[in-house]
Each structure stands twice: as structure tokens, then as C-alpha cells.
SEKEDREN-63522 format. One record per residue (C-alpha): x, y, z. Coordinates in Angstrom, 2 decimals. Layout:
N
X;Y;Z
...
END
This chain:
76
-20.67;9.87;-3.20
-17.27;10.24;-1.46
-17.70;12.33;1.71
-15.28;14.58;3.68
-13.41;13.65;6.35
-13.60;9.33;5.32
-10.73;7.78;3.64
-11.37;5.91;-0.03
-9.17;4.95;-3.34
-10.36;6.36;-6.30
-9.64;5.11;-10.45
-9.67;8.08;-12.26
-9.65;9.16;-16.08
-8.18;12.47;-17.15
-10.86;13.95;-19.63
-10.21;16.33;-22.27
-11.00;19.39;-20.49
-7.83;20.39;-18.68
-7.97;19.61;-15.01
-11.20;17.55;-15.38
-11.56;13.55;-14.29
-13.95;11.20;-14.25
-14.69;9.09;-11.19
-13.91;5.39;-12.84
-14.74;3.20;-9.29
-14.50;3.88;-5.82
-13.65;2.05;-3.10
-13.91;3.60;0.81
-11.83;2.47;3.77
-13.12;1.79;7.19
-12.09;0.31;10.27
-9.16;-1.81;8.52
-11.54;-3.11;5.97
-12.35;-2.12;2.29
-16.02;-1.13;0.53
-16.80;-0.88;-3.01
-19.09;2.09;-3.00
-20.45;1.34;-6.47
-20.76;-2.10;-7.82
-23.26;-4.36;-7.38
-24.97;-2.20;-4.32
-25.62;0.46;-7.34
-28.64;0.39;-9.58
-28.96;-1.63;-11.85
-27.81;-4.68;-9.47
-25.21;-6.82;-11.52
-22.00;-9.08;-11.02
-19.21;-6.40;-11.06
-15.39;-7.74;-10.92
-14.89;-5.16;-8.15
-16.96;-6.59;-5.48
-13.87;-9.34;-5.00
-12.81;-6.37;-2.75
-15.71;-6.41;-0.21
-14.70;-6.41;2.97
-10.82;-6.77;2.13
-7.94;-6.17;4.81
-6.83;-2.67;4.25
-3.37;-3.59;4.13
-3.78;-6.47;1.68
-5.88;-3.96;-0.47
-3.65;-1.51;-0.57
-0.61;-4.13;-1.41
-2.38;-5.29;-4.24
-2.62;-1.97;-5.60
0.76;-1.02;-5.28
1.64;-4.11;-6.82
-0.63;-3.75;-9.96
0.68;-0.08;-10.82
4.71;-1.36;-9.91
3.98;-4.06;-12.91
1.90;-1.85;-14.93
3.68;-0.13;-18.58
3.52;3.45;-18.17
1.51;5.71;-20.25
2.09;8.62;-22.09
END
């Protein structure tokens, strides 16, 4: 669970209750470096598309994501 006081990126869903969203993924950032904190590390243990991102250069991570939601349509 995300702690306070540590940095992470969350992917969020707007539910239907006003001001409610659901945790999607999570991914915390540490000394530089980025950590799924779900994934394959959660139970059941499984190949998950997010643990490309283990260990990742902050900067890199974070340039990739800016990237992805520049290119991505906008929703309603």
C-alpha cells in the first residue's frame, strides 16, 4: 500500500461514486529508480506487462509516461 512521505505514480479509474477511484497499478520511486508495487511480487505470482518497469531510471520512466498521455486521444 502506498505510504506517506515516499514518492509513487499511480493509474487511476474514476468510479461512479463522485470523488471515488480505484487504484489501477502502482509504481513507487526510490533512489532514481522505479518499483512496481503490485505485479508479479503480488499473490497470485504471474507474468504482468508492468514488471518491464523494474528497476527503471526515474527519468526515463517518467519520459515514457509523458510521452504515452502527449500521444494518447482524450476522453470525455
Amino acid at each position: 500500500m502506498p505510504q506517506q512521505g515516499k514518492r509513487y505514480v499511480l493509474f487511476m479509474q474514476k468510479c461512479a461514486e463522485p470523488g471515488d477511484y480505484l487504484i489501477l497499478t502502482a509504481y513507487e520511486i526510490r533512489s532514481g529508480r522505479v518499483y512496481p508495487i503490485d505485479g508479479s511480487s503480488a499473490k497470485p505470482p504471474q507474468p504482468w506487462a508492468g514488471d518491464a518497469y523494474e528497476n527503471t531510471d526515474e527519468g526515463a520512466f517518467l519520459n515514457k509516461l509523458k510521452q504515452t498521455i502527449t500521444r494518447s486521444p482524450a476522453r470525455p
